[in-house]
N, CA, C and O atoms as a Maestro MAE file, in Angstrom:
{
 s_m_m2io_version
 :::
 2.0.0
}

f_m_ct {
 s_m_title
 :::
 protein
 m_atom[340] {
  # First column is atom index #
  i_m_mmod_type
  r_m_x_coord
  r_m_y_coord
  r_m_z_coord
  i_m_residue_number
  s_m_chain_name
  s_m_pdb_residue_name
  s_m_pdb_atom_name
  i_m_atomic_number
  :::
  1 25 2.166 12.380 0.500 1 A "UNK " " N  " 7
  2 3 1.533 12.979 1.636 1 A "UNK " " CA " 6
  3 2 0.025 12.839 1.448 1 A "UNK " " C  " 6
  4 15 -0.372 12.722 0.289 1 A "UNK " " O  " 8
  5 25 -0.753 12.837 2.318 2 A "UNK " " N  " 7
  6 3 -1.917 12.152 2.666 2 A "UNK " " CA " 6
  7 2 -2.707 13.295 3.224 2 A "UNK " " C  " 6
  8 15 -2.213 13.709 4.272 2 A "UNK " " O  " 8
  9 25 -3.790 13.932 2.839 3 A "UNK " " N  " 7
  10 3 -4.439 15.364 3.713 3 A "UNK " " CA " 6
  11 2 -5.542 15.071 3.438 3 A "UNK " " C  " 6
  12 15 -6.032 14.849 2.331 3 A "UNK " " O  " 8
  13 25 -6.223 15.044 4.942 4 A "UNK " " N  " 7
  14 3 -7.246 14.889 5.552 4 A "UNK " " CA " 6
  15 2 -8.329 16.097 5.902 4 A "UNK " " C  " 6
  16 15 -7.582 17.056 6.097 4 A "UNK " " O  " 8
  17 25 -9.339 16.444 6.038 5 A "UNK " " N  " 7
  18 3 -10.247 17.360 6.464 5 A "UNK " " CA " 6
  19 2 -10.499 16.478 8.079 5 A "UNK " " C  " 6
  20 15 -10.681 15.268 8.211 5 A "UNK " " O  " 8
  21 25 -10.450 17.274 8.909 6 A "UNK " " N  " 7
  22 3 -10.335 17.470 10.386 6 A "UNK " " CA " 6
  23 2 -11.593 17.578 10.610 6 A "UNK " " C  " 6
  24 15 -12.210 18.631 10.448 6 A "UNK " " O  " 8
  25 25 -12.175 16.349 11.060 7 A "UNK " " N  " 7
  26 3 -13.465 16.217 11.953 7 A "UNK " " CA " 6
  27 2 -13.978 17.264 13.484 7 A "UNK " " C  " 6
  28 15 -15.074 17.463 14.008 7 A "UNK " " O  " 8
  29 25 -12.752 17.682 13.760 8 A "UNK " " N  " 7
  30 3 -12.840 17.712 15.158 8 A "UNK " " CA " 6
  31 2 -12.678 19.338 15.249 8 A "UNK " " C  " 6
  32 15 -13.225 19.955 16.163 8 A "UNK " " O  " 8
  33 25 -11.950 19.949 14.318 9 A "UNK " " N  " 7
  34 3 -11.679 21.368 13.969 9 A "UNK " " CA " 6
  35 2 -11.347 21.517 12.747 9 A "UNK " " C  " 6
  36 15 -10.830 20.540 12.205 9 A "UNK " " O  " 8
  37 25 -11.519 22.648 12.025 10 A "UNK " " N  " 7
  38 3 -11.743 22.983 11.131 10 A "UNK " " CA " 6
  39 2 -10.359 23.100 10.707 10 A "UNK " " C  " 6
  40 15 -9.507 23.239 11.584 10 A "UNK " " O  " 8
  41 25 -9.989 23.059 9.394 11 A "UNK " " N  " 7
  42 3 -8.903 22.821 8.358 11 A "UNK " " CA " 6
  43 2 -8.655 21.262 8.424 11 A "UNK " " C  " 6
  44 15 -9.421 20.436 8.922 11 A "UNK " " O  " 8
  45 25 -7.263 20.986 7.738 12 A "UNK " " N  " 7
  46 3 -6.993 20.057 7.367 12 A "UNK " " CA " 6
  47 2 -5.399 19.717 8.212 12 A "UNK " " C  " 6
  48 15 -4.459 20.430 8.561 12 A "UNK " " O  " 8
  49 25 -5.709 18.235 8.300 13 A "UNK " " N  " 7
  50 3 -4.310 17.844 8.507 13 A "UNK " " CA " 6
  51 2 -3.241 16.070 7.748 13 A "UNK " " C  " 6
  52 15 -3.665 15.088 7.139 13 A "UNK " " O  " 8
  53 25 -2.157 16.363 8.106 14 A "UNK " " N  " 7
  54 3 -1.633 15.551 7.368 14 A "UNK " " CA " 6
  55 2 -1.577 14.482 7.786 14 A "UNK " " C  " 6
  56 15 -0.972 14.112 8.793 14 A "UNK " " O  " 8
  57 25 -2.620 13.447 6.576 15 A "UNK " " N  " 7
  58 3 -2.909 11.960 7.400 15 A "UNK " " CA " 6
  59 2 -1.643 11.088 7.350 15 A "UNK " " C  " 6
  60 15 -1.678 10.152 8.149 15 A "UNK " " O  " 8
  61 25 -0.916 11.146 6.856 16 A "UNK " " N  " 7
  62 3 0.492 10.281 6.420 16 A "UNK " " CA " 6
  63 2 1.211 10.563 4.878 16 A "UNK " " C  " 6
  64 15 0.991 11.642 4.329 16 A "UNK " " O  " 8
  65 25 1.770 9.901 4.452 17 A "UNK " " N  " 7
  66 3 2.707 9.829 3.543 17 A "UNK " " CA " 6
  67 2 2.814 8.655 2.644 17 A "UNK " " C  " 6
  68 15 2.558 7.564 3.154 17 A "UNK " " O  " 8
  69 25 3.158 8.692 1.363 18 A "UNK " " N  " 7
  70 3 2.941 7.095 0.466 18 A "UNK " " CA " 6
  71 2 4.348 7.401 0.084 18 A "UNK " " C  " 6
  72 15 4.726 8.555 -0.123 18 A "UNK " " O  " 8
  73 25 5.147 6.319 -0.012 19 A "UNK " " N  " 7
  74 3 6.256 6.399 -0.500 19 A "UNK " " CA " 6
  75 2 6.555 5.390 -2.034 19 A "UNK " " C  " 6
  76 15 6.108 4.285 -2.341 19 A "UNK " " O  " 8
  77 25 7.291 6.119 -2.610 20 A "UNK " " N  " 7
  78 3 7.156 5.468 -4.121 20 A "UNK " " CA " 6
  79 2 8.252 3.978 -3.587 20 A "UNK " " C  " 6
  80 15 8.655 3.657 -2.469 20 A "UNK " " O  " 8
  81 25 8.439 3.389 -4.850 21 A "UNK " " N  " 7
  82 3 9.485 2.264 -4.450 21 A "UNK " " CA " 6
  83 2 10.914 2.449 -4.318 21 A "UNK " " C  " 6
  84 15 11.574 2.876 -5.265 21 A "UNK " " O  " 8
  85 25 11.308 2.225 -3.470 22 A "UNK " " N  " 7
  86 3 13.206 2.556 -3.597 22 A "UNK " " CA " 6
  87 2 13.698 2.476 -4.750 22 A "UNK " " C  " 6
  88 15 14.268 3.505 -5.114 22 A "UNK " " O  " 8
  89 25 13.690 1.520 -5.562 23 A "UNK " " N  " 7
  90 3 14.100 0.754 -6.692 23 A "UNK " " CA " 6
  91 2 13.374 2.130 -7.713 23 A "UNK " " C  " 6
  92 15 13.996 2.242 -8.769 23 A "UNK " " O  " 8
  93 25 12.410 2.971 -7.594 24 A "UNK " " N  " 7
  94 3 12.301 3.734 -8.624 24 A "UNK " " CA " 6
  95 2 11.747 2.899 -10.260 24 A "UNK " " C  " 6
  96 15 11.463 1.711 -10.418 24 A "UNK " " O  " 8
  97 25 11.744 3.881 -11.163 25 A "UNK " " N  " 7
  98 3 11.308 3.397 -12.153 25 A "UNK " " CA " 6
  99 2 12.283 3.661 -13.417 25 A "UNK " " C  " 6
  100 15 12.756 4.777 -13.634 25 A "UNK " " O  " 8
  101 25 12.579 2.360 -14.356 26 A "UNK " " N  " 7
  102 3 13.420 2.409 -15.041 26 A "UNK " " CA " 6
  103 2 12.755 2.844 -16.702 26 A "UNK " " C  " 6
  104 15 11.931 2.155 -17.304 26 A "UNK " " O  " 8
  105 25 13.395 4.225 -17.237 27 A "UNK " " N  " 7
  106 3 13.169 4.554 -18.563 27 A "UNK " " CA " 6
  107 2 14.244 4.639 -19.662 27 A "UNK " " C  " 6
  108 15 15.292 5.270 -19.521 27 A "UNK " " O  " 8
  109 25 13.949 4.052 -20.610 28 A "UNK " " N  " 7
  110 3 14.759 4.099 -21.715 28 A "UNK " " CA " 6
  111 2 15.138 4.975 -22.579 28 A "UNK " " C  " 6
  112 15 14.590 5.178 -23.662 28 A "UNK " " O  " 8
  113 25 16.272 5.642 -22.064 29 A "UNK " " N  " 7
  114 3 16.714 6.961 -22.661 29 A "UNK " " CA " 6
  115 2 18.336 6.698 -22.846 29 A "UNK " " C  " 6
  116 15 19.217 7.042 -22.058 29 A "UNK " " O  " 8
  117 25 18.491 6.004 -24.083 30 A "UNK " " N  " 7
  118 3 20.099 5.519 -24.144 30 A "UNK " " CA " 6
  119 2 21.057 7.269 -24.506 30 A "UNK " " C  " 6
  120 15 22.167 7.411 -23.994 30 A "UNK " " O  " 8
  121 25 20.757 7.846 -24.948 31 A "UNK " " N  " 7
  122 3 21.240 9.096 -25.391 31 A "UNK " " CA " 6
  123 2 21.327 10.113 -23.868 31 A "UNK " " C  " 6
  124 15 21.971 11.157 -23.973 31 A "UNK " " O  " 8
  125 25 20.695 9.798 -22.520 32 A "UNK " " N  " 7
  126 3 20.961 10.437 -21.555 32 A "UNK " " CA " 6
  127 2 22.223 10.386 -20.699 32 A "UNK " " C  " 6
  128 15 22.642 9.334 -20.218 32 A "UNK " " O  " 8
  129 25 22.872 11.697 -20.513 33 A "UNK " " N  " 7
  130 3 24.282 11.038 -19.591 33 A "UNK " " CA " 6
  131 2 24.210 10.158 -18.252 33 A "UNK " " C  " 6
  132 15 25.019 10.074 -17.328 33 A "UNK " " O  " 8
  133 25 23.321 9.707 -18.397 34 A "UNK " " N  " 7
  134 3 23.379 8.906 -16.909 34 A "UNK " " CA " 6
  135 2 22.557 7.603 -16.959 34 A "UNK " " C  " 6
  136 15 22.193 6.871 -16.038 34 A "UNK " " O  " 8
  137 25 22.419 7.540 -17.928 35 A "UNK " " N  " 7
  138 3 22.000 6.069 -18.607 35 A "UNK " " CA " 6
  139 2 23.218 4.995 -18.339 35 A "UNK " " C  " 6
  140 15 24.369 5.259 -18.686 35 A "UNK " " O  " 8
  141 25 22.888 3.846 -17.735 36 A "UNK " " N  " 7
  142 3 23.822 2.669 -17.921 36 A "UNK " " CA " 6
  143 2 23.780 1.791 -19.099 36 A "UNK " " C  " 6
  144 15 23.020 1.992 -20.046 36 A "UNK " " O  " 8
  145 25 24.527 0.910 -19.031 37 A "UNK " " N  " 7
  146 3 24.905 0.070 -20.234 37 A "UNK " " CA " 6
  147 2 23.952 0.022 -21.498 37 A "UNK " " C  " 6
  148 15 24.121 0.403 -22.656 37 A "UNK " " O  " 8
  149 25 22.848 -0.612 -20.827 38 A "UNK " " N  " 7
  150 3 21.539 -1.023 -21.250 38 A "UNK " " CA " 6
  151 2 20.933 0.558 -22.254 38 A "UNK " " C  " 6
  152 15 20.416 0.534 -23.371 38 A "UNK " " O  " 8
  153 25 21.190 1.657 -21.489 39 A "UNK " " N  " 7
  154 3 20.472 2.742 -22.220 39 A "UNK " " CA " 6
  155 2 19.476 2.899 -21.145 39 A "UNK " " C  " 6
  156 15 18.588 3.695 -21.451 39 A "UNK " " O  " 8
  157 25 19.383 2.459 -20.167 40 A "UNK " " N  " 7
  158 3 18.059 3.172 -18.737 40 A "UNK " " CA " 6
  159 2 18.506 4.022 -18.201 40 A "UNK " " C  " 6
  160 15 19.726 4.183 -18.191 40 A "UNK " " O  " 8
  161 25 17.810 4.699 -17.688 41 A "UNK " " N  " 7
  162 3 17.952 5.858 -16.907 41 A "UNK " " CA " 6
  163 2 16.737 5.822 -15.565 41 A "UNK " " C  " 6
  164 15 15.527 5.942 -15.755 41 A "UNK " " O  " 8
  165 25 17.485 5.600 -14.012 42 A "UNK " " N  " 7
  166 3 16.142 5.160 -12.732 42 A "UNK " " CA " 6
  167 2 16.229 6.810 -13.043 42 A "UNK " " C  " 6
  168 15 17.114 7.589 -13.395 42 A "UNK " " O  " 8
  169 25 14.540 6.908 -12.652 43 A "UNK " " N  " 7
  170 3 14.316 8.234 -11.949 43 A "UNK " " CA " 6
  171 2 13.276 7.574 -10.432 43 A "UNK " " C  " 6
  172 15 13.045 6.422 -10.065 43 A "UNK " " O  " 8
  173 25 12.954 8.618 -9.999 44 A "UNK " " N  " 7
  174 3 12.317 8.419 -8.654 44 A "UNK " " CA " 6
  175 2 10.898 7.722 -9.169 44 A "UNK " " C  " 6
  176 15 10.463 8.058 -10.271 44 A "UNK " " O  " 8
  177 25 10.084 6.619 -8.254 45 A "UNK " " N  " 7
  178 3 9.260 6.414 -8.586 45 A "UNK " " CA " 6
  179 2 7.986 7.710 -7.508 45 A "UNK " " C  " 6
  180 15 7.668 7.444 -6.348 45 A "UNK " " O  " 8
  181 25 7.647 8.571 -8.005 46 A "UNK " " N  " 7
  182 3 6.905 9.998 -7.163 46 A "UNK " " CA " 6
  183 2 6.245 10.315 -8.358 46 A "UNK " " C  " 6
  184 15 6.791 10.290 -9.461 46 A "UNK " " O  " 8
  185 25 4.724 10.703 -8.088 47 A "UNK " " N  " 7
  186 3 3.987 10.947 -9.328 47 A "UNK " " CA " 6
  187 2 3.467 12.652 -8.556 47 A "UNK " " C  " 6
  188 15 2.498 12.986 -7.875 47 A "UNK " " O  " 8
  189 25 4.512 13.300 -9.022 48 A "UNK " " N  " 7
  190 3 4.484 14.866 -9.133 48 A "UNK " " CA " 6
  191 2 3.418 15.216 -8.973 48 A "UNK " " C  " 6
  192 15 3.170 15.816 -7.927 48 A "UNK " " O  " 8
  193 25 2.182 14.939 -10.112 49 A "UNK " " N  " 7
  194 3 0.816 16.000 -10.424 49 A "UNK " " CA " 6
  195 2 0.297 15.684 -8.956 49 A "UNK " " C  " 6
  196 15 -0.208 16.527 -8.214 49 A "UNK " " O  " 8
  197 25 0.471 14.509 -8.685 50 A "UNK " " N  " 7
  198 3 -0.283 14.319 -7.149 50 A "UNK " " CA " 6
  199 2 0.458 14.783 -6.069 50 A "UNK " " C  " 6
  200 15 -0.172 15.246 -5.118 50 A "UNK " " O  " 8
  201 25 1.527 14.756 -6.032 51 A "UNK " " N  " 7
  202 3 2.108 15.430 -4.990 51 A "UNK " " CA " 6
  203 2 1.594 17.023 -4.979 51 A "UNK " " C  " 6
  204 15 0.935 17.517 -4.064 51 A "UNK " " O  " 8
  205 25 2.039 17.731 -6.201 52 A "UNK " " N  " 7
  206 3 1.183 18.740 -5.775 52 A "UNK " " CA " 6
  207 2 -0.003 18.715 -5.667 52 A "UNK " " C  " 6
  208 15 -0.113 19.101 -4.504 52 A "UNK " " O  " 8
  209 25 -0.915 18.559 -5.989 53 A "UNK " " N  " 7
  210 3 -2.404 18.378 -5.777 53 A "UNK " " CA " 6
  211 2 -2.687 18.681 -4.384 53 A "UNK " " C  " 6
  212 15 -3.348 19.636 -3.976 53 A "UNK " " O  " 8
  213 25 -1.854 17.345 -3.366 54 A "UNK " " N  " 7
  214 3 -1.795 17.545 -1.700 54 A "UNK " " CA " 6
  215 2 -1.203 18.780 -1.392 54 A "UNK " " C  " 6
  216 15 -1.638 19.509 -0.500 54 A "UNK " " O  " 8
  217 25 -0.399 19.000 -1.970 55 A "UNK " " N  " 7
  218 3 0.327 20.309 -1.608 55 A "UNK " " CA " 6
  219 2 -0.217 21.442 -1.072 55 A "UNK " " C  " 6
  220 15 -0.183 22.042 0.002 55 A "UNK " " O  " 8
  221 25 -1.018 21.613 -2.746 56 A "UNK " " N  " 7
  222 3 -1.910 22.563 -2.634 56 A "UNK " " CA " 6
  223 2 -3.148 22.411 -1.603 56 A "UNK " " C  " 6
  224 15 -3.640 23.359 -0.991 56 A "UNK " " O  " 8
  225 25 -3.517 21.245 -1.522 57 A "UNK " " N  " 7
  226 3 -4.712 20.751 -0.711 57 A "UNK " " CA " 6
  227 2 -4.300 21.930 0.836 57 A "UNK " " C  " 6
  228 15 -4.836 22.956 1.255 57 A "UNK " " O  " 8
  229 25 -3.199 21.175 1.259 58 A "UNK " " N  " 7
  230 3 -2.631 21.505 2.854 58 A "UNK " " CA " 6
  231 2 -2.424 22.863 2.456 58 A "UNK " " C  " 6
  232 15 -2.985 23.511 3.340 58 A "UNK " " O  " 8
  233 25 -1.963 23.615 1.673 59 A "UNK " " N  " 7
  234 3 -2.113 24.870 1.889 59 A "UNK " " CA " 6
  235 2 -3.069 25.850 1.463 59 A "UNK " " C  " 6
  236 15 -2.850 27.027 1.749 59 A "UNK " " O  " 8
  237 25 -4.015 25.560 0.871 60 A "UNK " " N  " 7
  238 3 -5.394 25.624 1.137 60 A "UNK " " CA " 6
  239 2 -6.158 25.889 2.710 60 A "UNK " " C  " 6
  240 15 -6.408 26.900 3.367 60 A "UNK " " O  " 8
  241 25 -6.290 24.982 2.834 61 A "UNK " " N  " 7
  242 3 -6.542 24.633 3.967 61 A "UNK " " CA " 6
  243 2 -6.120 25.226 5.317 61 A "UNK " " C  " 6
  244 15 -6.893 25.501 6.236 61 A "UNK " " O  " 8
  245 25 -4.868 25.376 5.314 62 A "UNK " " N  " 7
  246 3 -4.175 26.185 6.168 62 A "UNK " " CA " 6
  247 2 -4.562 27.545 6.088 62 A "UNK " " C  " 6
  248 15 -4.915 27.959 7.192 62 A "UNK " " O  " 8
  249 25 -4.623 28.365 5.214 63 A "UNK " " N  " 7
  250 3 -4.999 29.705 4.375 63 A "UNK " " CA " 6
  251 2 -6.638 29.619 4.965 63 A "UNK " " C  " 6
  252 15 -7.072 30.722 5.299 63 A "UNK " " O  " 8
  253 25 -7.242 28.891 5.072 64 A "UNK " " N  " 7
  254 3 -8.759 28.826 5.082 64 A "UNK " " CA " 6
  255 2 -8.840 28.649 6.935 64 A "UNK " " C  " 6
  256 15 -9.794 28.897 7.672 64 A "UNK " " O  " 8
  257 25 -7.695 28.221 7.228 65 A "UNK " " N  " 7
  258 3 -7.445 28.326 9.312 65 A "UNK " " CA " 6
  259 2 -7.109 29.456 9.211 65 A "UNK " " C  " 6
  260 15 -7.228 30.044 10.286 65 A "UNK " " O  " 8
  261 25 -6.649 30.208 8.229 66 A "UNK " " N  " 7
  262 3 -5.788 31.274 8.758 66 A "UNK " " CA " 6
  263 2 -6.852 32.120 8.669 66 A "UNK " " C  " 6
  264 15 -6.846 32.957 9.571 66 A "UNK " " O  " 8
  265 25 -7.524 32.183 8.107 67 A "UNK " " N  " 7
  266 3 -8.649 33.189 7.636 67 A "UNK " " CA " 6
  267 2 -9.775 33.296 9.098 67 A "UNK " " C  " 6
  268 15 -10.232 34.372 9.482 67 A "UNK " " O  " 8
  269 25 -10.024 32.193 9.649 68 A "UNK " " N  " 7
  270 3 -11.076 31.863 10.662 68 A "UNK " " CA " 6
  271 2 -10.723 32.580 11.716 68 A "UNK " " C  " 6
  272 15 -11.395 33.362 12.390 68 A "UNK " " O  " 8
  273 25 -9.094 32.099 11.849 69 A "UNK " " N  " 7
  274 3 -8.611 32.960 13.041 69 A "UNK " " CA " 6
  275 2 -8.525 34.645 12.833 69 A "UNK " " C  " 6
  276 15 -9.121 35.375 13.626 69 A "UNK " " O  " 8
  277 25 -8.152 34.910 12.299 70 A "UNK " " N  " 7
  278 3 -8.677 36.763 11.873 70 A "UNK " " CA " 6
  279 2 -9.728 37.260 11.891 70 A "UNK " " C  " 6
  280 15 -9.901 38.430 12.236 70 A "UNK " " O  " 8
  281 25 -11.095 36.091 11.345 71 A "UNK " " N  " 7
  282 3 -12.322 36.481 11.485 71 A "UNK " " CA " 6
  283 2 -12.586 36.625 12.784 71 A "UNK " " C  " 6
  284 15 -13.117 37.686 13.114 71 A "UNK " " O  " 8
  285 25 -12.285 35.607 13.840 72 A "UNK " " N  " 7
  286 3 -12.788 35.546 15.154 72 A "UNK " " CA " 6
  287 2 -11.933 36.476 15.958 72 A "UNK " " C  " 6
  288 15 -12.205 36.633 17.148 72 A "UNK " " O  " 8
  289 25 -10.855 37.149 15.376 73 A "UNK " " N  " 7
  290 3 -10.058 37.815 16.153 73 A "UNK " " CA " 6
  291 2 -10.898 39.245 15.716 73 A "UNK " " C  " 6
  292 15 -11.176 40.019 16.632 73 A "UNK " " O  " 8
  293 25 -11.132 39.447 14.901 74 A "UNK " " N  " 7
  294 3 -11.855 40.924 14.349 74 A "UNK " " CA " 6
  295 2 -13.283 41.036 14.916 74 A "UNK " " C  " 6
  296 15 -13.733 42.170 15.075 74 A "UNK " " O  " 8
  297 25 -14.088 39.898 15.256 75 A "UNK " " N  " 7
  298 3 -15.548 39.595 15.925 75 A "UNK " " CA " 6
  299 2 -14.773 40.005 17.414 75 A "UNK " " C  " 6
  300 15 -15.057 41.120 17.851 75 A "UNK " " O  " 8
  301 25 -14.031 39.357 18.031 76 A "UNK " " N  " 7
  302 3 -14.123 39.657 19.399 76 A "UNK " " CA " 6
  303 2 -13.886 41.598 19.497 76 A "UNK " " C  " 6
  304 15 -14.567 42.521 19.942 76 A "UNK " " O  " 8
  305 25 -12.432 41.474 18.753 77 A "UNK " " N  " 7
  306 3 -12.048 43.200 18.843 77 A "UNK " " CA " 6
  307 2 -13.140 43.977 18.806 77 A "UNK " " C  " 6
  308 15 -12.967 44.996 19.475 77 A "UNK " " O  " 8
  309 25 -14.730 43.881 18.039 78 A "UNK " " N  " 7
  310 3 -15.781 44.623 17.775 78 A "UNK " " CA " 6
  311 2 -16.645 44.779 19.259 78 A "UNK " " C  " 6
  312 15 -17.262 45.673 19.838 78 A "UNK " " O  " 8
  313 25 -16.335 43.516 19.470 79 A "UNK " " N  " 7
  314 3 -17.595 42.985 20.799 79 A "UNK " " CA " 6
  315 2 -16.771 44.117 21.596 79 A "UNK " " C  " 6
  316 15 -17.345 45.139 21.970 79 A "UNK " " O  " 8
  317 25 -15.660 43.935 21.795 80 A "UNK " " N  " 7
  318 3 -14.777 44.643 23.209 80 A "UNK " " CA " 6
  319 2 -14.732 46.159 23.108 80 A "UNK " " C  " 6
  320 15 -14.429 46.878 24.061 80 A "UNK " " O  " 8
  321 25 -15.163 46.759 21.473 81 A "UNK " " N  " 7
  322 3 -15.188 48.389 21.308 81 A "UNK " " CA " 6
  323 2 -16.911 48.516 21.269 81 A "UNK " " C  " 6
  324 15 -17.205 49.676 20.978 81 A "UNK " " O  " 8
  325 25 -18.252 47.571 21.499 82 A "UNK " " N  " 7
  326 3 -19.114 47.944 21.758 82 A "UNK " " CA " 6
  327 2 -19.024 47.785 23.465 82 A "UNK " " C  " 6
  328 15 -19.103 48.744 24.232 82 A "UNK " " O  " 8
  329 25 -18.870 46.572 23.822 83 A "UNK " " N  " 7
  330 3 -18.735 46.889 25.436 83 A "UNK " " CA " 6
  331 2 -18.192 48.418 26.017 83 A "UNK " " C  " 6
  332 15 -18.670 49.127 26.903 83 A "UNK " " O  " 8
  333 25 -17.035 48.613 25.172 84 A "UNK " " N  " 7
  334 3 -16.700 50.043 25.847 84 A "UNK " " CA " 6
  335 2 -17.633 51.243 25.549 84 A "UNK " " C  " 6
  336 15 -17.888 52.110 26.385 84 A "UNK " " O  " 8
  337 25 -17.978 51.226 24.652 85 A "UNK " " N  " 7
  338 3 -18.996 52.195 24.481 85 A "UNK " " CA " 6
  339 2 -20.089 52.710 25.329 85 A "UNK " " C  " 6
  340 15 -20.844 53.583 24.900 85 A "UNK " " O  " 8
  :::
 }
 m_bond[339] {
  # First column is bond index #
  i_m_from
  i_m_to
  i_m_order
  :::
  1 1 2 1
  2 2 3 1
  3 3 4 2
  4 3 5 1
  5 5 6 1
  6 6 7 1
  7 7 8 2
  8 7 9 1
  9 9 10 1
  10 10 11 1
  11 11 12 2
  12 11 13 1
  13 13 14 1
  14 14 15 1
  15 15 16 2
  16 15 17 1
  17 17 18 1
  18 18 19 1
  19 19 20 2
  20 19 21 1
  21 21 22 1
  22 22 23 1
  23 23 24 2
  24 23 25 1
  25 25 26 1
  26 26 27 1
  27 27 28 2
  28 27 29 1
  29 29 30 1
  30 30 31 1
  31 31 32 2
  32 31 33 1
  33 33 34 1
  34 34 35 1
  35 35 36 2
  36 35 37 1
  37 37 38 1
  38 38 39 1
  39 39 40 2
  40 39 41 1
  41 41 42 1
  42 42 43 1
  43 43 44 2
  44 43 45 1
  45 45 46 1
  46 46 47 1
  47 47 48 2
  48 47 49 1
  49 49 50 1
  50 50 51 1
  51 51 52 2
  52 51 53 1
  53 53 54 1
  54 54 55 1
  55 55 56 2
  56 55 57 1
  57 57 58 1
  58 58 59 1
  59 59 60 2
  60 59 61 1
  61 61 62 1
  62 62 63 1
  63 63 64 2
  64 63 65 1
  65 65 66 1
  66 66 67 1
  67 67 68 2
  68 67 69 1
  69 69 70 1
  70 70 71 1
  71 71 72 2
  72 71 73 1
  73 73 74 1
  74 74 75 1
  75 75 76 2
  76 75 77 1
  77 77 78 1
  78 78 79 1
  79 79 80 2
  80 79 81 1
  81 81 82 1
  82 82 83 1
  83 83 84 2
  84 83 85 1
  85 85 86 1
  86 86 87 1
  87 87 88 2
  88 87 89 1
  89 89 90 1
  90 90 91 1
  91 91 92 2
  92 91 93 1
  93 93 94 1
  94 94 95 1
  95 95 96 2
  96 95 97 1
  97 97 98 1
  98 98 99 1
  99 99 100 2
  100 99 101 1
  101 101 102 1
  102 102 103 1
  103 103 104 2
  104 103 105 1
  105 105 106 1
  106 106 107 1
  107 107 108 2
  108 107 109 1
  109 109 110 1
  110 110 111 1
  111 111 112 2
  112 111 113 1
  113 113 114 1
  114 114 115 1
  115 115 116 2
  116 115 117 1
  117 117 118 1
  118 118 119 1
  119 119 120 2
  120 119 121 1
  121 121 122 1
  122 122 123 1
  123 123 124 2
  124 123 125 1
  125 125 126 1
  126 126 127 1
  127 127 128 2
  128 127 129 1
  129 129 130 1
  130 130 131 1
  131 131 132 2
  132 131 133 1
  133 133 134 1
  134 134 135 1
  135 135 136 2
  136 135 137 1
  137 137 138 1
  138 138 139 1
  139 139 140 2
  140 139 141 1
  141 141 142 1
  142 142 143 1
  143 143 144 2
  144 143 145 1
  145 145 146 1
  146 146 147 1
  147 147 148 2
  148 147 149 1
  149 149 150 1
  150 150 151 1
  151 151 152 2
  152 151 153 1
  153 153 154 1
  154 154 155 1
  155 155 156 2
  156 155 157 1
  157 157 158 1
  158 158 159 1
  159 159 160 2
  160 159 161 1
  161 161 162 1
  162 162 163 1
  163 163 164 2
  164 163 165 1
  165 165 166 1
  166 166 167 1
  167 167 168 2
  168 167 169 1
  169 169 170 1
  170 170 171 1
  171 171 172 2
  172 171 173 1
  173 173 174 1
  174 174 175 1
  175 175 176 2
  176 175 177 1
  177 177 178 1
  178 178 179 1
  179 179 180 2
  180 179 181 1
  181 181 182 1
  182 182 183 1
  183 183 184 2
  184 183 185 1
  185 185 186 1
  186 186 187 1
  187 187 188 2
  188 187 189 1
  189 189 190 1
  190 190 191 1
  191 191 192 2
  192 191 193 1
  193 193 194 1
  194 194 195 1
  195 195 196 2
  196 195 197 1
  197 197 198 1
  198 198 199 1
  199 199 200 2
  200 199 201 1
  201 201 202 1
  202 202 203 1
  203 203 204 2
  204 203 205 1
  205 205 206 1
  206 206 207 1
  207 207 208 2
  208 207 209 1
  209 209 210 1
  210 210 211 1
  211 211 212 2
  212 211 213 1
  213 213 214 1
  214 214 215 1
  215 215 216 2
  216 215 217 1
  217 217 218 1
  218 218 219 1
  219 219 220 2
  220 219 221 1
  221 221 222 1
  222 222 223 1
  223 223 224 2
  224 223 225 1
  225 225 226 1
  226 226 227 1
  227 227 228 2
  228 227 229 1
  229 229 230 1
  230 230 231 1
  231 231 232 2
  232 231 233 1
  233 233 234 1
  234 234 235 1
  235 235 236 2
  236 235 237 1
  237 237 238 1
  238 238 239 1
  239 239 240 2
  240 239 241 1
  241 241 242 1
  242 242 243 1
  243 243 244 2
  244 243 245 1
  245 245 246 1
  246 246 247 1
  247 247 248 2
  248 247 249 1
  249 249 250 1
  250 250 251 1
  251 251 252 2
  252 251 253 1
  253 253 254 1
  254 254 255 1
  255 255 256 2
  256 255 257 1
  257 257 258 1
  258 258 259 1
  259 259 260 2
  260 259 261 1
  261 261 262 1
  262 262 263 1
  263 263 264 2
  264 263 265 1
  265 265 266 1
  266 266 267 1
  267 267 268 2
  268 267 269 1
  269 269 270 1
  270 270 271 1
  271 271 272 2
  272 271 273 1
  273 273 274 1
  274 274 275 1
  275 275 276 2
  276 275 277 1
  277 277 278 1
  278 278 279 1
  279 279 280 2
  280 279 281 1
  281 281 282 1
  282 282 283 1
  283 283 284 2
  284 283 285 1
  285 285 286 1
  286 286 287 1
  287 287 288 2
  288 287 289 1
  289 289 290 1
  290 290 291 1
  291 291 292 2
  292 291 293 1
  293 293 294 1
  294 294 295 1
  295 295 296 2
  296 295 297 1
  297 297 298 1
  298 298 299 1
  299 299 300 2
  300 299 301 1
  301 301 302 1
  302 302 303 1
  303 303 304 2
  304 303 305 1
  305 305 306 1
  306 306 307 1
  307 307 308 2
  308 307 309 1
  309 309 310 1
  310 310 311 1
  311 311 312 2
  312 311 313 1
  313 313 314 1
  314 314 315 1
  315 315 316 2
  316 315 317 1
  317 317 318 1
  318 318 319 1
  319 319 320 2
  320 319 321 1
  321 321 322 1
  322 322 323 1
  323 323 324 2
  324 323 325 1
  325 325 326 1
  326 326 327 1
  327 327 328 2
  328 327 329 1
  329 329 330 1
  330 330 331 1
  331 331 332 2
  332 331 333 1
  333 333 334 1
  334 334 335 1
  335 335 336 2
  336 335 337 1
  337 337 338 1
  338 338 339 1
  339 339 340 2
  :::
 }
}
């Protein structure tokens, strides 16, 4: 996943997605139950630390929209209890 900072409004959004290779990546672990002949074992080719990294990025980010909108919701509520006044 791919996260972008939003030119146009504030937070972030999700620019796209990278996909590892189908085929995955082959490690040599003959002692694993799911090892074939050879002693490999595919796992996914996905490099975790970065996946979260974005993760965290987008929800960040989101948390930091969420925050703006409360601020501006608590600014107007003030304006509308001095008007009444």
């Amino acid at each position: 996943m791919l996260v972008q900072n939003s030119d146009s409004s504030p937070g972030v959004y999700v620019a796209g997605t990278e996909l590892g290779s189908a085929e995955g990546r082959l490690v040599h672990q003959p002692d694993h139950p799911l090892a074939d002949a050879d002693g490999y074992v595919r796992y996914p080719d996905i490099d975790l630390g970065d996946q979260m990294s974005q993760l965290i990025l987008a929800q960040r980010g989101y948390q930091a929209s969420a925050g703006i909108v409360d601020r501006a919701r608590a600014t107007y509520e003030a304006a509308l209890q001095i008007g009444r006044s």
